[in-house]
VOPAGU-2260 file (C-alpha; in pm, 1 decimal, decimal comma):
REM VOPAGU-2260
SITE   aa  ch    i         X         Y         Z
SITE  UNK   A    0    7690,4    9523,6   11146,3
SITE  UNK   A    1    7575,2    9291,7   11440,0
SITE  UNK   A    2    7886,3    9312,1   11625,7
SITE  UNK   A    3    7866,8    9675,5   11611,1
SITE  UNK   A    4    7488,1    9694,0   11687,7
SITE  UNK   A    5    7398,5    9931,7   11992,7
SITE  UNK   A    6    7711,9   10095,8   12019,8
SITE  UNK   A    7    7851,1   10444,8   11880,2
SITE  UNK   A    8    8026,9   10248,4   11611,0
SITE  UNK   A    9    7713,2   10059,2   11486,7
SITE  UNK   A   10    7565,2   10433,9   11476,2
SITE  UNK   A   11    7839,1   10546,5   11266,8
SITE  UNK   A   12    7805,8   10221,8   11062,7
SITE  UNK   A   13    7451,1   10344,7   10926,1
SITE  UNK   A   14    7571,7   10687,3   10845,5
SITE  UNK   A   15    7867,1   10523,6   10656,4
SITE  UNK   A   16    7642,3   10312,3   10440,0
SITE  UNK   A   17    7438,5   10615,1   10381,6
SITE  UNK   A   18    7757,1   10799,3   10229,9
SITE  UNK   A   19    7812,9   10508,7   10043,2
SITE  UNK   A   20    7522,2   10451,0    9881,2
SITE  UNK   A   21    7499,6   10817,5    9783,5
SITE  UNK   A   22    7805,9   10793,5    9632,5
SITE  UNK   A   23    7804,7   10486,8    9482,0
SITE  UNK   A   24    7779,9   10571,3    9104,9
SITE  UNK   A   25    8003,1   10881,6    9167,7
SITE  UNK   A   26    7925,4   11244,2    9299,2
SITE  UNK   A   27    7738,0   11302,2    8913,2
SITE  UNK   A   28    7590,9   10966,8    8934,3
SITE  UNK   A   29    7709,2   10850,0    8601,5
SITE  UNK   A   30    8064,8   10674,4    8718,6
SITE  UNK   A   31    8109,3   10299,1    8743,2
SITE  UNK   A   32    7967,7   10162,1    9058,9
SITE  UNK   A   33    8220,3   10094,4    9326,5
SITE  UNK   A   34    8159,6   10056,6    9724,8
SITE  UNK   A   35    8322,3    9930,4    9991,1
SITE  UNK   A   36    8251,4    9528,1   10170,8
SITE  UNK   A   37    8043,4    9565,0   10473,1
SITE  UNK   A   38    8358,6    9437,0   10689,4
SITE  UNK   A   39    8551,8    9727,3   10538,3
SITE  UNK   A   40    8254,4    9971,6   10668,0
SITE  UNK   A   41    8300,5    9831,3   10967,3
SITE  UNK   A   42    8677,9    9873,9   11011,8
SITE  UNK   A   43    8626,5   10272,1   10893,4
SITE  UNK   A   44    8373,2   10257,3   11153,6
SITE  UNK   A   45    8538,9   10112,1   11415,9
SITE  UNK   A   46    8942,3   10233,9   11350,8
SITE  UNK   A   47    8837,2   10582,5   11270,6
SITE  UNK   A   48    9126,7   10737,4   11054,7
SITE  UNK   A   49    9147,1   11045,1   11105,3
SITE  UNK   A   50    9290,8   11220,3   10755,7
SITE  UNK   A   51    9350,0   11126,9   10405,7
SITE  UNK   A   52    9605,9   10979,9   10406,8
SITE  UNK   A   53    9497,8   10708,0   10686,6
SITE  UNK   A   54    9184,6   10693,3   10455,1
SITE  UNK   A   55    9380,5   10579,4   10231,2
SITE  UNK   A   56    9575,6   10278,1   10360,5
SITE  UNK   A   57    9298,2   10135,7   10465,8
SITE  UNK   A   58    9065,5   10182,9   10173,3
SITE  UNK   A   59    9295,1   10223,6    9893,6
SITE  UNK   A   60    9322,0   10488,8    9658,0
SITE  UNK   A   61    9001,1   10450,6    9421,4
SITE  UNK   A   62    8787,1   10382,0    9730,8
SITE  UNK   A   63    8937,9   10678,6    9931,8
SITE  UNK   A   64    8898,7   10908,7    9624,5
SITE  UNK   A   65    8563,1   10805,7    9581,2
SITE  UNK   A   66    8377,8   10782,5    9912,8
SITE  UNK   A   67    8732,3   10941,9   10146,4
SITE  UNK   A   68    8587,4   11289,9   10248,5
SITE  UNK   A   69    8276,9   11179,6   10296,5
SITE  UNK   A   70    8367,7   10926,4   10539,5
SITE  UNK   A   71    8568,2   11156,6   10692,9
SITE  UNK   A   72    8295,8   11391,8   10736,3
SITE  UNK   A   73    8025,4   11139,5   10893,1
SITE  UNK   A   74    8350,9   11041,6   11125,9
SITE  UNK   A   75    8416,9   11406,3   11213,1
SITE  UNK   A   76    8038,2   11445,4   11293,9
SITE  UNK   A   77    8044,0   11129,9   11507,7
């Protein structure tokens, strides 16, 4: 998070963690916690994939099922 601090990406950073967090135990809130390292954040943050499927490949497919859309929302609002 440092070396994104004051920049547009370090902005985006935040509102990914947010997303995260709300999603952590699932969109019900009863799944098995999962979330994503803060360098992976970072990368989303920073790389900003632009569909799915680049969601994907740099996630992987529990992660991008998971917390996918919603990153790609906060990056679409961004």
């Amino acid at each position: 998070r440092r070396k994104l601090a004051g920049g547009e990406a370090g902005a985006v950073y935040d509102r990914l963690m947010q997303a995260q967090a709300d999603l952590t135990r699932g969109a019900d809130g009863v799944d098995k916690p999962l979330s994503c390292s803060a360098s992976l954040l970072a990368k989303v943050a920073q790389t900003r994939p632009g569909d799915m499927n680049a969601m994907e490949r740099l996630l992987g497919d529990r992660r991008a099922e998971r917390f996918g859309a919603a990153f790609l929302d906060v990056l679409a609002r961004a």
